[in-house]
C-alpha angles and dihedrals in degrees: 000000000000112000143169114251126233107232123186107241116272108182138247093332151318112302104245106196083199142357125244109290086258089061100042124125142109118336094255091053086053091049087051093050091041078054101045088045107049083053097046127089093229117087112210123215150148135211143193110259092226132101097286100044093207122185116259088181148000136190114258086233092073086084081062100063106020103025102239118110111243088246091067088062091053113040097042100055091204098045093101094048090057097045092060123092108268086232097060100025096103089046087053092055096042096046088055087048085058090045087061085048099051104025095236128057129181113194141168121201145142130277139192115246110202087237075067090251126137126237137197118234138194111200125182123179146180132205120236114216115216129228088279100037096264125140094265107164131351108217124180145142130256119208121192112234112175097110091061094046092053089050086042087049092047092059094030084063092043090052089050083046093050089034094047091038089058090041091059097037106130091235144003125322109202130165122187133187122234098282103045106265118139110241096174133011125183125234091261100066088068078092111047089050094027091235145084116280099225082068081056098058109112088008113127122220086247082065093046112043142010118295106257090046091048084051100045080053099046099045089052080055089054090048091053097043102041089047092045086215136083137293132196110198136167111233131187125211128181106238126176097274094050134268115354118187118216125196101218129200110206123193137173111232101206122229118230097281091050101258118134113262114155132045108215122179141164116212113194111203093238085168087113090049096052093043085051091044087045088040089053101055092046079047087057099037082054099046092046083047092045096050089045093057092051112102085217119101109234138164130175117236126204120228093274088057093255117139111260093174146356138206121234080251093062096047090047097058104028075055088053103044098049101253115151115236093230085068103039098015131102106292096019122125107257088182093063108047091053095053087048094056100045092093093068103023109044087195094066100068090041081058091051095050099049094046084056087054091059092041101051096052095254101119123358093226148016135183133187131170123222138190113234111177117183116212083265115045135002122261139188120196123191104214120203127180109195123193118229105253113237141006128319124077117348107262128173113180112211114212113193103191122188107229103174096120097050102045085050091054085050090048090052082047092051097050093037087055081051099059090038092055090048089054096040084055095052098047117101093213120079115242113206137183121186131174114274087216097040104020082228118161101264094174136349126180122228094255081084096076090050091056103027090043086232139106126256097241087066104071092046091050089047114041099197096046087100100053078038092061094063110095105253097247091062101035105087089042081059093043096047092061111051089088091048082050091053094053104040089036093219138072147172125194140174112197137142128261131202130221135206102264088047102265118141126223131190113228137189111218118192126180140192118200108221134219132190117226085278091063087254125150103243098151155027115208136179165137141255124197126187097233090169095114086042096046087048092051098045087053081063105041085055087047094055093042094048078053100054094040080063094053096041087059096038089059092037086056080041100052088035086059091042089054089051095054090041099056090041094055088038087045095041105035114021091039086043086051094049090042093057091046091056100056088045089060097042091050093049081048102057091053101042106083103137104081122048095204099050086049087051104050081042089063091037087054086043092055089050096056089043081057098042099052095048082051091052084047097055088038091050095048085036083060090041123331104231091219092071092067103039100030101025148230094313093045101042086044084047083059106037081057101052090044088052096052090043086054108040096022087235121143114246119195119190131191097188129165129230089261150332136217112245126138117229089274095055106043093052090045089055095037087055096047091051090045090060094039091058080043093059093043085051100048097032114017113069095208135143107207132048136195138188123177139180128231133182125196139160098335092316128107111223115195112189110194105178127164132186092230119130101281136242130255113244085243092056090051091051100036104135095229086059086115096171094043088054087033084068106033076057090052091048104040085047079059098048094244140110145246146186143163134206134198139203122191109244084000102073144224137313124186111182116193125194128191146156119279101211116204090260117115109251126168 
């Protein structure tokens, strides 16, 4: 810290035995310097020119202006340092190292006077030289000006405040002389001109701005000058935004015998001001426009409840309703026509009251609605009495809006939920709504109580009742698809329920995502249907069908082993029976060559034979053709394909592989659905080609048997007489595989069959 030291007294001044050599002389000549000295401003010392700089002498006057004796310089060789002010401390020493330099050093800085005030110094000193031209001895003078710097400061801090006050006018200072010319222009003026206002200086307003703006301005100076007063005007200058408007102060600023000189003024931009005023009024125009188009009746009260204005809306019906313009009309006591008419219209001092309320500061606003039937029609008005925001005189505007139209359309609502709710209740099936965020019961009808086993307040007072009621084995699969419902914004689920005394329902839900007019989600609904008795007779219908399916294939396997012992009794001993006959006959016939007509009738019984055993055999491979058994599925089909085009003439192309795997069943079950296909093409079709082809793939067997025949109607494919078409939809559902068939009018028929190959070999 920098602090004045507390010295003991030493007297007048430090005792010098002698004065510097330049001062030297006769003892009276020393007491008059000692004399001269300790009266004069200028403190005399000298000091060493090294790196200290340490005093050698100094006059006995310093005492006088800083309060330490000279000796106390002397003696002590970083007094002075320490007497000098911390911040200029380094220049001072650097500045005495230049000296040494140059010969010669000015410098002002701060000392420490010993009352711990701070003074202001000017130091100049010189450098000796010494006999050989060495720095022998810096001598030099202090003067204490602080005086001076106090006085500097002071008008140092009166220039910042003019200079701040005229950079925070709120305008442009300007002084010009008599003939126009500007003498002074404050900083804001840069941007009115653009430029800086030093560059303005002599310049006249003819050099600065048009003609008729450099006139308007000229002939306002005259005024000011010639009148020797003030002037407030209102000029207008182009900028380059446009017009600005500036309201100007003028006033003559006298010379020393009293004659105006100067021209000063002060303009102040007031474009915003008169865009704002201008703004205003179009406001207003608006706003009177604005209440005037609004279908709602309004006026504005004062604080003492009197109509200070009125809306188009309120003339016109207070006109046709026979209301005279001295009780609803501007200046009329709305008050008090509302308190004169609370006997008959009950309404009307609940109104008062309420506008009071508003008035008084009691409630910003207050609303009502009121019923107001003319003698033809029947009318409802909302009523709303709205307090003026902020300060300023106390306002309430009063709105009178017809809503008719809109209380009859809640009326039909009313009566139309009614009817919704009475047919909600008798419905059998439950109706639900959630919350598409929070899955939260938003609705459920009473036909809930009657499933769940619940009532309805339940599930309302427990929000997760309704997700509790689903039996626990179905209950995550529930859960787990309300996302994919949201997405897809439909859904259909079966799942089980639980009532209260354990039993268990099957239930159909179905639910609708629903979106307001934007797209946005506002609403889950649904239905719930008790599907239990259903559920319970589809499980036996499935049962039965699953049965019959059994049986369908037991007599199949049945009718399949008939026909094989058929055809192998038919084949071995009818065919055996007719053989022998043959031969019988063929032998008789051999030995018998007498009479013509016994040899004929013999041929003619051979023939027959011939004719009866190749009918046993096609009866026989009809039943079951033997080949199937012994040679397999492509062999047998190889046949059955060249039999069919001897038969019908109709081409048939196959595309067969070496060999399938298909176990007995199977491969009787597919040879019998390709042999009534090739029936129908041959009874129906009208073709003339026909193709079958094998497929394999991934374990199946595919089988595409496709003519270009004339085609079939989808009604005709699915008649229910269509015994050889369900005949082999039976076969293949029995072997768990599919079938379909589609048809073309004028392009044919394709029937594709797909079963399972088993690991049996098959061929």
């Amino acid at each position: 810290m920098w602090e004045a030291e507390a010295l003991p007294e030493h007297g007048d001044g430090a005792e010098i035995d002698a004065p510097p050599a330049s001062a030297a002389g006769t003892p009276a000549a020393n007491d008059r310097l000692r004399f001269l000295l300790s009266a004069a401003p200028v403190m005399l010392y000298a000091r060493r020119p090294a790196a200290d700089f340490a005093l050698t002498y100094l006059s006995d006057n310093v005492a006088a202006h800083f309060g330490y004796p000279a000796q106390r310089f002397v003696e002590d060789e970083g007094f002075w340092a320490a007497r000098v002010h911390p911040d200029d401390l380094a220049r001072v020493r650097q500045s005495l190292a230049t000296l040494v330099d140059t010969g010669h050093g000015l410098n002002e800085y701060r000392l420490l006077h010993r009352d711990g005030s701070v003074r202001w110094v000017f130091d100049e000193g010189r450098l000796i030289p010494g006999v050989h031209g060495e720095a022998a001895e810096i001598t030099g003078y202090w003067i204490d000006i602080t005086e001076r710097k106090r006085t500097g400061q002071a008008l140092l801090e009166s220039e910042q405040r003019f200079a701040l006050f005229m950079k925070y006018l709120p305008g442009v200072a300007f002084i010009k002389d008599a003939a126009g010319r500007y003498l002074y222009l404050s900083e804001k003026s840069r941007n009115v001109y653009q430029r800086d206002p030093a560059e303005l200086v002599g310049k006249t307003d003819e050099e600065l701005w048009p003609p008729d703006t450099a006139a308007q301005f000229r002939a306002h100076d005259q005024v000011v000058l010639a009148l020797g007063g003030q002037l407030q005007t209102i000029e207008t200058a182009p900028q380059q935004d446009g017009l600005h408007h500036w309201l100007v102060s003028k006033f003559a600023i006298p010379d020393a015998q009293g004659r105006s000189e100067w021209t000063a003024g002060i303009g102040i931009d007031i474009t915003e001001q008169t865009r704002a005023e201008a703004a205003l009024r179009e406001s207003e125009r608006f706003a009177r426009a604005t209440i005037d188009s609004l279908s709602a009746n309004l006026c504005v009260l004062d604080e003492e409840g009197r109509i200070v204005a009125t809306n188009k809306a309120w003339r016109e019906f207070a006109a046709a309703n026979g209301a005279p313009p001295e009780k609803v009309g501007e200046g009329a006591d709305y008050l008090a026509v509302c308190d004169a008419a609370s006997p008959s219209i009950p309404f009307a001092a609940d109104f008062a009251a309420g506008i009071r309320a508003v008035l008084g500061g009691m409630r910003d606003q207050y609303a009502a609605q009121y019923d107001c039937h003319s003698p033809t029609r029947q009318r409802w008005f909302a009523a709303r009495v709205t307090r003026f925001p902020g300060e300023g005189p106390v306002r309430a505007v009063i709105v009178h809006e017809n809503i008719t139209q809109r209380t009859l359309a809640e009326m039909a609502l009313r009566r139309s939920e009614q009817r919704l709710d009475s047919i909600l209740a008798s419905l059998d099936d439950v109706v639900w709504s959630l919350s598409p965020d929070t899955y939260e019961l938003l609705y459920l009808n009473p036909a809930a109580e009657r499933l769940y086993g619940y009532p309805v307040r339940d599930f309302f007072a427990h929000r997760n009742l309704w997700l509790d009621v689903i039996h626990a084995d179905d209950r995550e699969r529930v859960v787990a698809n309300l996302p994919e419902f949201l997405k897809r914004g439909a859904c259909e689920l079966e799942y089980r329920v639980v009532r209260p005394d354990g039993s268990v329902r099957w239930v159909r839900d179905r639910g609708q995502v629903i979106h307001d007019d934007a797209g946005r989600v506002v609403r889950l609904d649904g239905i719930v249907t008790d599907v239990t008795e259903l559920s319970r007779a589809q499980d036996a219908l499935r049962e039965n069908t699953s049965r019959l399916q059994r049986l369908t294939a037991h007599l199949e396997s049945v009718r399949e082993e008939q026909s094989a012992r058929i055809a192998r009794e038919v084949h071995d001993e009818l065919g055996g029976t007719l053989t022998v006959m043959r031969l019988g006959l063929a032998s008789v016939l051999q030995k018998t060559a007498e009479s013509p007509q016994v040899r004929e009738k013999l041929e003619s019984m051979v023939k027959l034979s011939d004719a009866a055993i190749q009918t046993v055999k096609r009866i026989s491979s009809a039943l079951r053709p033997s080949m199937l058994d012994n040679l397999g599925l492509v062999a047998t089909v190889r046949w059955l394909a060249g039999e069919f085009s001897r038969l019908t003439g109709i081409e048939a192309e196959l595309r067969l592989p070496q060999h399938v795997r298909l176990s007995k069943e199977r491969k009787i079950a597919v040879y019998r659905i390709i042999q009534e296909a090739l029936t129908n093409v041959a009874r129906h079709s009208e073709a003339t080609k026909v193709a079958i082809r094998f497929r394999k793939q991934k374990g199946d067997l595919i089988v595409d048997i496709a003519d270009n025949g004339r085609g079939a109607s989808e009604s005709n494919l699915n008649r229910p007489d269509s015994y050889g078409i369900l005949g082999m939809r039976e076969r293949t559902q029995y072997l768990g595989g599919e079938i379909g068939i589609r048809s073309v009018a004028r392009k044919g028929t394709k029937l594709s069959l797909r079963v399972p190959m088993d690991q049996v070999e098959g061929s």
